[in-house]
N, C-alpha and C positions, 0 to 999 in steps of 0.2 A: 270241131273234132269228131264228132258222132257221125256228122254227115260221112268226111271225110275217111274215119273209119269203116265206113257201110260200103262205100266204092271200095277201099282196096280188097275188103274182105271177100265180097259178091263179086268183082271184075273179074278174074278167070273162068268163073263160071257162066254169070249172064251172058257171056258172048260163042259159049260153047254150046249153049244147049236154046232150045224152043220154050219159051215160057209161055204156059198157058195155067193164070191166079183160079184160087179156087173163089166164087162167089153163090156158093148155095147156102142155103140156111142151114144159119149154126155156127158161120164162120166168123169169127173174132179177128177184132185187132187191136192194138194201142197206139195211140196218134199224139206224136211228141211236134208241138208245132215251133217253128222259128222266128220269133219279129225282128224283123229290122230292116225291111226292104220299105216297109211303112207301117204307119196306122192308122189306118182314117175311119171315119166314124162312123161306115155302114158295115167295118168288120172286124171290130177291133177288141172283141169277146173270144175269138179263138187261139190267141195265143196262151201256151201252156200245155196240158196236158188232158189227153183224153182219151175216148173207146170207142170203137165202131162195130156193130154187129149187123149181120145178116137175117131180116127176117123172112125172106124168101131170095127164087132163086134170082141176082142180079139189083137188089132191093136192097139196102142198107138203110139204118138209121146210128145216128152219132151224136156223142155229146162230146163237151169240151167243157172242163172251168181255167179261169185266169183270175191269177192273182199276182198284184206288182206292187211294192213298196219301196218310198225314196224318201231319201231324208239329206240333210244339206247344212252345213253349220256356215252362218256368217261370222266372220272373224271380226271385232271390235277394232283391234289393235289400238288401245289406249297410248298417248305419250305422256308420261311422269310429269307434274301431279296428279295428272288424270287418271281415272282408272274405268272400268267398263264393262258390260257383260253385251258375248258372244250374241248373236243371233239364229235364227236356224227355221228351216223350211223344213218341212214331211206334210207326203201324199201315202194316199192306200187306195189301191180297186181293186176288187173282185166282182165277180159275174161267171155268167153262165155261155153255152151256146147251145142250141140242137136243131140238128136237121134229118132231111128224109132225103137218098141222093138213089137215081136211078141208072143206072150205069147200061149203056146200050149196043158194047161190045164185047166180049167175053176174051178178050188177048191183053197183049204184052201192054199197048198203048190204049187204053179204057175211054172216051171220053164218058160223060155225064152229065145229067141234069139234075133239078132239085130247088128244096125251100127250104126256109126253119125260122128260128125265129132268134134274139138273144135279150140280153138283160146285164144289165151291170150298174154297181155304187161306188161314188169316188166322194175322198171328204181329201180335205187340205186344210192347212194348220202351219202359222207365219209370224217368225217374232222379228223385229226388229232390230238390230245390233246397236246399242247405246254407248255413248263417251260422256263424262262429265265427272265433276266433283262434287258431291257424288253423284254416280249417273243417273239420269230424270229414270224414269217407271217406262217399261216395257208394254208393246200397244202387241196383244195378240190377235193377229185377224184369221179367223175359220172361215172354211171355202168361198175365199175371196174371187170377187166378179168376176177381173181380169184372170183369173186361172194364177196358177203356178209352173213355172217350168223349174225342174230339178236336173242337175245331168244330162240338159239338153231333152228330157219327155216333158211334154207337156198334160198339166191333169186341170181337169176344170170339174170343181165340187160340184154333185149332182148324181140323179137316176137316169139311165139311157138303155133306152129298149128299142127295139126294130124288127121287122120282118122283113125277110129277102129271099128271091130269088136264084135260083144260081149253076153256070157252066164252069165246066172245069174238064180233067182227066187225070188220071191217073197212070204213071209208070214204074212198071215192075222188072225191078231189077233181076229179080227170083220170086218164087210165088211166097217166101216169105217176107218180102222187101219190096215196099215200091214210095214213092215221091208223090206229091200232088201239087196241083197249083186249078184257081177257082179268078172267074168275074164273078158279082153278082151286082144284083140293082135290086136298092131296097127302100123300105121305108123305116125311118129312124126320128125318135122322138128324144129329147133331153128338158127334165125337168133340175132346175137347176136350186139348190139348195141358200136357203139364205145368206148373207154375209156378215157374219155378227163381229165387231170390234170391240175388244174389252183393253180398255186402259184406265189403272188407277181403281177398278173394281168396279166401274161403270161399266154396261155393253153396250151398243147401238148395234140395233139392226137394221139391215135395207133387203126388201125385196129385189132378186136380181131376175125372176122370172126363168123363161124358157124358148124353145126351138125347135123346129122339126124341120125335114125335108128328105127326097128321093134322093138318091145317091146310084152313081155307077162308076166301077172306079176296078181296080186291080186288087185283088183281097191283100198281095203284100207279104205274104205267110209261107214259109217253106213248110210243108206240113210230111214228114217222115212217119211210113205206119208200119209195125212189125206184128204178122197175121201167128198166131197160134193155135 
């Protein structure tokens, strides 16, 4: 809808006049970013919301935080004499992102280059949906191995950091308004948090270990900035 609104509002104009963005120091933005084309895991810190400043002329640095929460109830559905209780799924990440981006055209279609770095925490938390007379005790598993998928995201408990790379450009609709889209190729580590099972008041833990590797990939992110 925002998107959508941005074209109709700017379309009579961007197509009347010569846009030429301001990029000297001092110039601000706000960077409302979009996931759903993907999220893969060399860039999957800048969804959400963020800032971009100019600290010289053509020179930008930017942050971004993300933050996602999902939760998920399993239905029992007891049949009489039996009776039961629900189950249910919930995840949380947040994290950060920032980079440094050098933009090498000064018009309407910007392309760009650039680094940074990001960082993000996910935990996940899983009960079981029980039937019985009366129903057996409830097994809760925190950031299990296999990850969790919730409304189709998938979260896997653990820290995940990286540094990357990265080309992209930028289009301005008006020098208030412009779109972005970015490759990069990065380096990304996941340390993954234990898997602890508590049933009956007991826990077990298991080491589930960790990950890393280079990635190159499509960032995925429709990224909308409005300069001030």
């Amino acid at each position: 809808m925002a998107i959508a609104g941005a074209l109709v509002l700017t379309s009579s104009v961007c197509y009347a006049q010569e846009v030429t963005p301001e990029m000297k120091a001092g110039t601000k933005a706000l960077l409302f970013t979009f996931n759903g084309l993907s999220f893969i895991a060399a860039g999957n810190f800048d969804g959400g919301g963020g800032f971009k400043y100019y600290i010289a002329e053509g020179l930008a640095v930017r942050g971004a935080l993300v933050f996602s929460n999902a939760h998920n109830t399993l239905a029992a559905n007891p049949v009489a004499p039996a009776t039961g209780t629900d189950g249910s799924q919930s995840a949380t990440t947040a994290g950060f992102s920032a980079a440094l981006e050098r933009h090498l055209a000064k018009a309407r279609v910007s392309p760009y280059i650039g680094g940074g770095g990001s960082f993000s925490v996910t935990s996940t938390e899983a009960k079981n949906a029980v039937v019985g007379n009366p129903p057996p005790a409830q097994a809760t598993i925190k950031n299990a191995a296999a990850g969790e998928t919730i409304n189709g995201q998938f979260f896997q408990g653990g820290n995940t950091g990286g540094v990357f790379g990265l080309i992209g450009f930028e289009f301005f609709l008006k020098k208030e308004i412009s779109f972005s889209g970015e490759y990069r190729l990065g380096y990304v580590t996941t340390s993954r948090k234990d898997q602890e099972i508590n049933l009956g008041g007991a826990t077990t833990t298991t080491r589930v270990g960790g990950s890393h590797g280079f990635n190159l990939a499509s960032q995925g992110l429709f990224t909308l900035a409005v300069y001030f």
